[in-house]
C-alpha positions in Angstrom: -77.8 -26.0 -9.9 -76.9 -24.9 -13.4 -78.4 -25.3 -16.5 -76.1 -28.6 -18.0 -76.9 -29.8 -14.2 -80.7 -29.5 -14.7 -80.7 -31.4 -17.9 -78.4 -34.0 -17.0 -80.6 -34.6 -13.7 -83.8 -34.8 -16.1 -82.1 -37.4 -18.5 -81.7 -39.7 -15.3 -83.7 -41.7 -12.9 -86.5 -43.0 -13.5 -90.2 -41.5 -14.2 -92.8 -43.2 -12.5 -96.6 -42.7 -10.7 -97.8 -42.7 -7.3 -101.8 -42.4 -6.3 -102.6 -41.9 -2.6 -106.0 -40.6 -0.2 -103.5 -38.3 0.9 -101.9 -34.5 0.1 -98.5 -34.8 0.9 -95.2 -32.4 -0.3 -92.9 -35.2 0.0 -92.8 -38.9 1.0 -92.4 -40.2 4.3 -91.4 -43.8 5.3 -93.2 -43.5 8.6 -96.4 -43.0 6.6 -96.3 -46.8 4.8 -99.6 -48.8 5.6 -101.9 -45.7 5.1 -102.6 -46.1 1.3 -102.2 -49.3 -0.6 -100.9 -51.2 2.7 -100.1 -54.5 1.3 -96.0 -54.4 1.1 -95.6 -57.7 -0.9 -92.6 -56.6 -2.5 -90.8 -55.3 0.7 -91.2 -52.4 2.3 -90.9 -49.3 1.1 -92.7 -46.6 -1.0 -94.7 -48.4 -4.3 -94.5 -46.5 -7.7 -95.8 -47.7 -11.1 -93.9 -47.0 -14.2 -97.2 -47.3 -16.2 -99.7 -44.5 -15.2 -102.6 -47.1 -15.9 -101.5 -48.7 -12.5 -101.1 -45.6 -9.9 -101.9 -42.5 -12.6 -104.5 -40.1 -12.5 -107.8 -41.9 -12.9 -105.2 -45.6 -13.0 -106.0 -48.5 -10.7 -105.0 -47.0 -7.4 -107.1 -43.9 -8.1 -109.7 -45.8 -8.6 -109.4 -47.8 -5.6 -108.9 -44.9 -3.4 -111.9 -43.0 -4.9 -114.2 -45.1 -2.6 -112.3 -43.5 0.8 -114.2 -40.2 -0.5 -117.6 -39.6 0.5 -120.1 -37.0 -0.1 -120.1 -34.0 -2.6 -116.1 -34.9 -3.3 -116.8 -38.5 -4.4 -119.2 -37.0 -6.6 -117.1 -34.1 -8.0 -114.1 -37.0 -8.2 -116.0 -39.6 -10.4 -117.7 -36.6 -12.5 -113.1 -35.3 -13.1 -112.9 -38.9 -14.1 -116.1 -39.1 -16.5 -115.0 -36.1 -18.2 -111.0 -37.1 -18.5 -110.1 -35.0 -15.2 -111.0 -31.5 -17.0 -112.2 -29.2 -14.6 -114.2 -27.0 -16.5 -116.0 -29.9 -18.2 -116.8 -31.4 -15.1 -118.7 -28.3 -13.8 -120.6 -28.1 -17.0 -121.9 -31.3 -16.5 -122.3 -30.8 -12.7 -124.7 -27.8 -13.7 -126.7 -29.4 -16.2 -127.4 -32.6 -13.5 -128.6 -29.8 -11.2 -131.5 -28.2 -14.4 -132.1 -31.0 -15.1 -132.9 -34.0 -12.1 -134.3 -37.5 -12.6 -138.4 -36.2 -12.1 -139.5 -39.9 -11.7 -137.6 -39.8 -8.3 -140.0 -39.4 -5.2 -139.7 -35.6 -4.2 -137.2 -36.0 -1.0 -134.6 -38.2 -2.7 -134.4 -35.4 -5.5 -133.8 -33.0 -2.9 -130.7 -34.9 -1.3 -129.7 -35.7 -4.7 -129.5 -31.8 -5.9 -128.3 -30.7 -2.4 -125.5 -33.5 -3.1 -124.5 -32.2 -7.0 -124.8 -28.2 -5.6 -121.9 -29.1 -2.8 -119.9 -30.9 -6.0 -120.1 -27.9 -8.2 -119.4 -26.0 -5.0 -116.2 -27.6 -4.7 -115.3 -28.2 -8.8 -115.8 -24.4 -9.0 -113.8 -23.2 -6.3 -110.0 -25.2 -7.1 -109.5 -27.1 -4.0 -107.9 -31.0 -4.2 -111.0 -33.5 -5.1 -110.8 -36.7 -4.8 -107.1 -38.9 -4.7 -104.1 -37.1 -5.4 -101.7 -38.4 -7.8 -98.4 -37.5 -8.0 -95.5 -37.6 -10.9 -92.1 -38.2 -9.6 -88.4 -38.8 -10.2 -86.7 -41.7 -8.8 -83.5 -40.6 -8.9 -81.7 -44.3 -9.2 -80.6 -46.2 -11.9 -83.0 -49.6 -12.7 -80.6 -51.2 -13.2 -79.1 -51.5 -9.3 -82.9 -52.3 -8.3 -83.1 -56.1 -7.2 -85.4 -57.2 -9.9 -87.9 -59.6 -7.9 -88.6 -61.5 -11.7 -84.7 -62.8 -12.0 -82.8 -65.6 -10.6 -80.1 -64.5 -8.4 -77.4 -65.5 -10.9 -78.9 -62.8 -13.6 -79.2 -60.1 -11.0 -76.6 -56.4 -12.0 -73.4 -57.2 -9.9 -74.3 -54.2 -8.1 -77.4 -55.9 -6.8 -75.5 -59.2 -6.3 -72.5 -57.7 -4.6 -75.2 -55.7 -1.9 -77.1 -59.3 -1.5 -73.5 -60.8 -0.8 -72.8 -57.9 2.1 -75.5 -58.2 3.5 -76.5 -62.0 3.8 -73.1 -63.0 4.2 -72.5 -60.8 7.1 -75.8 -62.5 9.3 -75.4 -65.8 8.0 -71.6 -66.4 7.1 -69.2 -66.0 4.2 -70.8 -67.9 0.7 -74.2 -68.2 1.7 -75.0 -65.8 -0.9 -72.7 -67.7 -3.6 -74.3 -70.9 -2.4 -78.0 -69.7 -3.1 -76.5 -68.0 -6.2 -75.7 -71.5 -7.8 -78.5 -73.1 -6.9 -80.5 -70.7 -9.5 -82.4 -69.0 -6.0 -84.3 -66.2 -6.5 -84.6 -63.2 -4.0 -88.7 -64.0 -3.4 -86.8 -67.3 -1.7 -85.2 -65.4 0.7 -88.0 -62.8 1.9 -90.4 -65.1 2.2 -88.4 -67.8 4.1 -86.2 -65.8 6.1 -88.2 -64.7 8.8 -85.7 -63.4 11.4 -85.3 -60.5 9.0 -88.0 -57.6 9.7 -88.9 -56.5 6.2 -88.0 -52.6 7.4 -84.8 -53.5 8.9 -84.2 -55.7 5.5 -84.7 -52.7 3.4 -82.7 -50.6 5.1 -79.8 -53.0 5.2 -79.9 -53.2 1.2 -80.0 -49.8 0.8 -76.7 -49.3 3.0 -75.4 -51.9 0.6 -76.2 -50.3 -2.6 -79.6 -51.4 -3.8 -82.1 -48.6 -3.6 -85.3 -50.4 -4.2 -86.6 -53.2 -5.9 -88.1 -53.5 -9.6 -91.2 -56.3 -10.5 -93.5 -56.5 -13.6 -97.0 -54.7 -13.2 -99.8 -57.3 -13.6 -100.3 -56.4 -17.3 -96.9 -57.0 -17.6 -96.2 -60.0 -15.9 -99.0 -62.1 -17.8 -96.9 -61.2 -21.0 -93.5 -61.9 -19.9 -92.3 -58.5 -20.3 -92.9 -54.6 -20.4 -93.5 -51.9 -17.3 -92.4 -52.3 -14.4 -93.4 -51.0 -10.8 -90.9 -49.9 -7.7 -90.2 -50.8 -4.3 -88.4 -47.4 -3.3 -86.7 -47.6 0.4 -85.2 -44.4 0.6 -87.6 -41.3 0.5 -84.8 -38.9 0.2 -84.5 -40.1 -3.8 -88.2 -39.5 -5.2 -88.6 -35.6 -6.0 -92.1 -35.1 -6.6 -92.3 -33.3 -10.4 -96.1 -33.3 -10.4 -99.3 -33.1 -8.1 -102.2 -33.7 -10.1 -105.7 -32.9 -8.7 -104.2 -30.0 -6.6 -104.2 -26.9 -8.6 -101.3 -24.5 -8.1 -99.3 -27.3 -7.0 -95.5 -28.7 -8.2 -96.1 -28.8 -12.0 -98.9 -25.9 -12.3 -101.2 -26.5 -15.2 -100.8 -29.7 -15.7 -103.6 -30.7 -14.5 -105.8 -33.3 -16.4 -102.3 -33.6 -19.1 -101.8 -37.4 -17.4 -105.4 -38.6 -18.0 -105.3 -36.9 -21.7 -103.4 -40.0 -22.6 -105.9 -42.0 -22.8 -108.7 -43.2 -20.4 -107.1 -45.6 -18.4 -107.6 -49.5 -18.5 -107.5 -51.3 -15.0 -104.0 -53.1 -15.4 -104.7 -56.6 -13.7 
């Protein structure tokens, strides 16, 4: 790939967020139900425009924390105290260890210094800790997403034209137009058209043009307008830019740049 190819692919797509319990190179539709799980906006792979909702330290991190036990749960939520900088983190770790709560009976300062050792253990030595969150391109334009806040009537034509393929085909010619007049939106359909299976409805709008669908995050959607988050359904777009919590990974030395920010606020 050239140079004019590189840029024009960076000035495309769309930039977007992705927590998960898992370490992953590259996403896999077979592996839906293992993080989040819910799937209310079809199914496919979820992704949050706003790094408050699936960034480092965002809402799904903090979610997904809790799935961490032990010495990595406590060298996760030190990262997060400390804005996800490594060296900070240890710092701290080290002066928890000097310095343990004396009031406590004798044996639950031992498990609680045998507990902060094993974190600094594993802060020090540059493996993963805690969720991984990963930065990616979603290499589709927003505008051919079925946007799951609209009316059928103000979906792209794109999006209107795949709908019209696709429902047409199973349920004959203008029963697409016909919901179209009547001011439908897509939620209509989903939810009451239950002799489609929501896997074999993705893949049927993707064949017709619409890679994914588009919704407001919750923060958002209580305003009316802003960020939005994506229902991907085909894995072979998203190129992963970033891998932060997994030093040396796509995007070295980036780690902690996402939650420098800011310290996130829980979207709701």
């Amino acid at each position: 790939m050239g140079w004019r190819d590189q840029i024009a692919k960076a000035m495309t797509g769309i930039k977007a967020y992705h927590s998960s319990p898992h370490d992953f190179d590259r996403f896999d539709l077979s592996k839906i139900g293992t993080g989040e799980g819910a799937q209310v906006y079809g199914h496919g792979l979820y992704f949050a425009e706003n790094p408050k909702v699936s960034g480092q330290g965002g809402q799904y991190w903090d979610q997904f924390v809790s799935r961490f036990g032990g010495p990595e749960s406590t060298a996760a939520k030190e990262l997060q105290f400390h804005g996800f900088d490594r060296d900070k983190a240890a710092e701290s770790m080290r002066s928890r260890i000097m310095y343990p709560d004396e009031a406590l009976p004798a044996d639950v300062i031992k498990r609680q210094l045998d507990l902060r050792r094993e974190a600094l253990r594993l802060l020090e030595s540059g493996k993963p800790v805690g969720p991984r969150t990963y930065e990616v391109n979603i290499n589709a334009d927003p505008a051919h997403m079925l946007d799951w806040d609209r009316a059928l009537d103000a979906q792209n034509p794109q999006v209107t034209g795949g709908l019209t393929s696709v429902f047409d085909k199973r349920y004959g010619k203008g029963f697409t137009s016909d919901y179209i007049r009547q001011g439908t939106d897509f939620r209509d359909i989903y939810n009451n058209f239950d002799d489609f299976d929501p896997a074999q409805m993705s893949a049927m709008l993707n064949e017709a043009g619409i890679p994914g669908v588009k919704y407001l995050d919750g923060a958002a959607r209580a305003a009316g307008t802003g960020s939005s988050n994506y229902v991907v359904f085909d894995p072979s777009i998203i190129d992963i830019t970033k891998k932060y919590a997994v030093p040396g990974a796509v995007g070295a030395g980036a780690i902690g740049s996402l939650a420098a920010q800011d310290q996130y606020e829980v979207a709701q």
